[in-house]
C-alpha positions as CSV (number, residue, x, y, z in Angstrom):
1,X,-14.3,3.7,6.3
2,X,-16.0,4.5,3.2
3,X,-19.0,2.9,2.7
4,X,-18.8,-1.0,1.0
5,X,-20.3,-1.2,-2.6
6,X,-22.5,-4.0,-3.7
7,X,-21.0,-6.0,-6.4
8,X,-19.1,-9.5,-7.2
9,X,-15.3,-7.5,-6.1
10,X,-14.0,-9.7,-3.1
11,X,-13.6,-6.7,-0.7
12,X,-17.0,-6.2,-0.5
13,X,-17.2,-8.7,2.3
14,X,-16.5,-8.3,6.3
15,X,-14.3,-11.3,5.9
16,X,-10.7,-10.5,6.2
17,X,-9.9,-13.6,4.5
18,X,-11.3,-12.1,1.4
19,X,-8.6,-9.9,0.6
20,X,-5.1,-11.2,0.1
21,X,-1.8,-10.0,-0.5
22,X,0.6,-8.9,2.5
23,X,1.3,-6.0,4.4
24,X,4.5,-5.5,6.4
25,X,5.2,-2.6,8.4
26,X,9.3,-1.6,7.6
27,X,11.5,0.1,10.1
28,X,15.1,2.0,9.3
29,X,16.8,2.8,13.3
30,X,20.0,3.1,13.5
31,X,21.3,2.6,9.9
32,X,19.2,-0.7,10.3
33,X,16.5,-2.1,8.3
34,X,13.6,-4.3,10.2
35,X,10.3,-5.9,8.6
36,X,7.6,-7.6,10.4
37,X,4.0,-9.0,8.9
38,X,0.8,-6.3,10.0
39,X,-2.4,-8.1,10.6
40,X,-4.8,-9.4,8.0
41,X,-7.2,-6.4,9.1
42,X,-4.5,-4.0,7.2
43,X,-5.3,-4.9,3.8
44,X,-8.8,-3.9,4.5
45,X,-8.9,-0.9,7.3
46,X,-6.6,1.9,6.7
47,X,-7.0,3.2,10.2
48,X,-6.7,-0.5,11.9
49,X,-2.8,-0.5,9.4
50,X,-2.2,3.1,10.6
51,X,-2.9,2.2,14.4
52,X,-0.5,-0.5,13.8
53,X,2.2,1.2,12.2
54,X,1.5,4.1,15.0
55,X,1.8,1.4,17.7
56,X,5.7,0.2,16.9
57,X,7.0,4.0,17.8
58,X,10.8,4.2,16.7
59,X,13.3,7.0,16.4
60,X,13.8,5.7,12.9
61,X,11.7,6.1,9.5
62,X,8.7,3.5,9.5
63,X,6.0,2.8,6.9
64,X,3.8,0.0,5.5
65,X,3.3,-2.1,2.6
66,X,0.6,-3.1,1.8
67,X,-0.2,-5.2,-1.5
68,X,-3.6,-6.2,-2.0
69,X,-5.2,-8.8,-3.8
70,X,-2.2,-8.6,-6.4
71,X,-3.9,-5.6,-7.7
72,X,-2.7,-2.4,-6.6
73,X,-0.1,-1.7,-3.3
74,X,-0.1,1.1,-0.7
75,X,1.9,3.1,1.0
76,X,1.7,4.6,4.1
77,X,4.2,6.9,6.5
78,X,2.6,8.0,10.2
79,X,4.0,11.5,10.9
80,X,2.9,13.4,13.6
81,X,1.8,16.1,10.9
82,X,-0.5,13.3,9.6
83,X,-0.3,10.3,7.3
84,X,1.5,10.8,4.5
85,X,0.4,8.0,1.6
86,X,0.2,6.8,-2.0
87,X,-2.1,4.3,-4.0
88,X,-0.3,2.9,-6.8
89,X,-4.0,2.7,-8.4
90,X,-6.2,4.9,-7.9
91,X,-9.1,3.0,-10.1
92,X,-8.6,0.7,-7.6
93,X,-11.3,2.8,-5.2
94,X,-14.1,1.8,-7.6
95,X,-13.5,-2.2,-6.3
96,X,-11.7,-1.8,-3.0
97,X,-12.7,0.2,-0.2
98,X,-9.3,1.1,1.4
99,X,-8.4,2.4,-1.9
100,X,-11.3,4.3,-1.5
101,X,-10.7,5.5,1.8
102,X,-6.8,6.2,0.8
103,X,-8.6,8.7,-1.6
104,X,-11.1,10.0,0.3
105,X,-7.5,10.7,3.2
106,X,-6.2,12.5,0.0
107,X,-9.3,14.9,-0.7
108,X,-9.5,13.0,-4.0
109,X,-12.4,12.0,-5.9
110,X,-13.0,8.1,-6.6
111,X,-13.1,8.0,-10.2
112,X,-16.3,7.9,-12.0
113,X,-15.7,4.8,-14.4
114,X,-18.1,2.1,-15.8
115,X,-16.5,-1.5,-13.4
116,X,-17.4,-3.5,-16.7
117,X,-14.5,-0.8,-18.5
118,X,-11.8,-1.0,-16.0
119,X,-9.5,-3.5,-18.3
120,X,-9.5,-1.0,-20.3
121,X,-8.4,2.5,-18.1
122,X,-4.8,2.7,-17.7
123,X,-3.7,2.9,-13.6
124,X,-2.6,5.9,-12.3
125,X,-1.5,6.7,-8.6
126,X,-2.8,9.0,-6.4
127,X,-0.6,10.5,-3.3
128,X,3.1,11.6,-2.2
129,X,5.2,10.3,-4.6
130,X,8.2,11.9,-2.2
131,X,7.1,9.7,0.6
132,X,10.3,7.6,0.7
133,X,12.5,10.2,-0.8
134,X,14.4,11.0,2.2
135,X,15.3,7.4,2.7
136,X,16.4,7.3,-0.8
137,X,13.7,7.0,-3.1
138,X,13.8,10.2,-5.1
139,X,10.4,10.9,-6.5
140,X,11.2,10.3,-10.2
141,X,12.5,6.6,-9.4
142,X,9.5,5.9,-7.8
143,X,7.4,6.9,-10.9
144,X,9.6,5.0,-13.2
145,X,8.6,1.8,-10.8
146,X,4.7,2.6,-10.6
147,X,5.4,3.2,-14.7
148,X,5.8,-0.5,-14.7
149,X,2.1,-1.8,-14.8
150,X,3.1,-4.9,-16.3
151,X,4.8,-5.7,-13.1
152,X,2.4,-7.1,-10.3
153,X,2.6,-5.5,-7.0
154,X,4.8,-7.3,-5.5
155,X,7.1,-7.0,-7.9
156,X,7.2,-3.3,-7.8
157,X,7.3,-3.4,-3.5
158,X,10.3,-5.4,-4.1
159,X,11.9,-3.1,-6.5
160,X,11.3,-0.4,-4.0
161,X,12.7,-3.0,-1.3
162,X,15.8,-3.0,-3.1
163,X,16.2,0.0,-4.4
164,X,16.2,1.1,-0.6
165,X,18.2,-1.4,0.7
166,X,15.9,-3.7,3.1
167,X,15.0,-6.3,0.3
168,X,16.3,-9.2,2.4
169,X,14.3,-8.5,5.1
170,X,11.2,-8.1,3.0
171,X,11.8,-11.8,1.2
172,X,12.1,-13.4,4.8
173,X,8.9,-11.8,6.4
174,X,6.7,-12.5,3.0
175,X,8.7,-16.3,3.5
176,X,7.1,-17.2,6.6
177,X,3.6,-15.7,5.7
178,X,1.0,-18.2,5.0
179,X,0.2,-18.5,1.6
């Protein structure tokens, strides 16, 4: 995990309760679409939401969602060729480590920006923008979604929860999460 940076940001703590947001692992076996809540430690550790997502082995497609804090989501696939992954924000490493560490997965530099001009840099995301295109989410109608930064990032999981079919499901996990 890369290394926490000092600061006011709320990841900077050990607390798990610092971070909110959800993350929900989502399964496709059998023509069938299943979502069940990670753990807390997910929207924090990328290799405690990887082991996670590892540990529900299925014949079918299955990824996580992660949105954290309401500021950025991620993506992640397990493959046995590795991770495949994508930050919707990649300024998002200069405040959160597991945007950081996403990065660091991706061989990509955290960007060198002032925190006081954040407000100001327009996101950009970092990763495979083709990791859902085999379940139907062609790369280009992924960027049109991640386009949409006046949308917060639940809003643009959801549009990718519908645009793929499982959006039900999503609503009635994120339902019975505490709030």
């Amino acid at each position: 995990m890369a290394a926490q940076r000092s600061g006011t940001n709320k990841a900077a703590s050990d607390e798990y309760d610092d971070v909110e947001g959800f993350a929900v692992a989502v399964v496709r076996e059998e023509g069938q679409w299943r979502c069940s809540p990670l753990s807390q430690a997910a929207l924090t550790d990328l290799s405690a939401a990887e082991t996670e997502l590892k540990a529900l082995r299925s014949s079918g497609a299955v990824f996580g969602l992660l949105d954290i804090d309401d500021e950025f989501f991620i993506v992640l696939r397990p493959a046995p060729s590795g991770t495949r992954m994508l930050v919707s924000d990649a300024t998002a490493a200069i405040d959160y480590d597991i945007a950081a560490d996403v990065l660091e997965a991706l061989n990509i530099e955290i960007p060198d920006i002032d925190p006081d001009e954040l407000d100001d840099i327009e996101p950009w995301e970092e990763g495979d923008l083709g990791v859902l295109a085999d379940l139907g989410l062609p790369e280009p109608v992924l960027s049109v979604i991640l386009a949409e930064t006046d949308l917060y990032p639940d809003e643009q999981l959801g549009m990718i929860a519908q645009r793929l079919g499982f959006a039900n499901e999503l609503t009635a996990v994120l339902d019975k999460l505490p709030r």
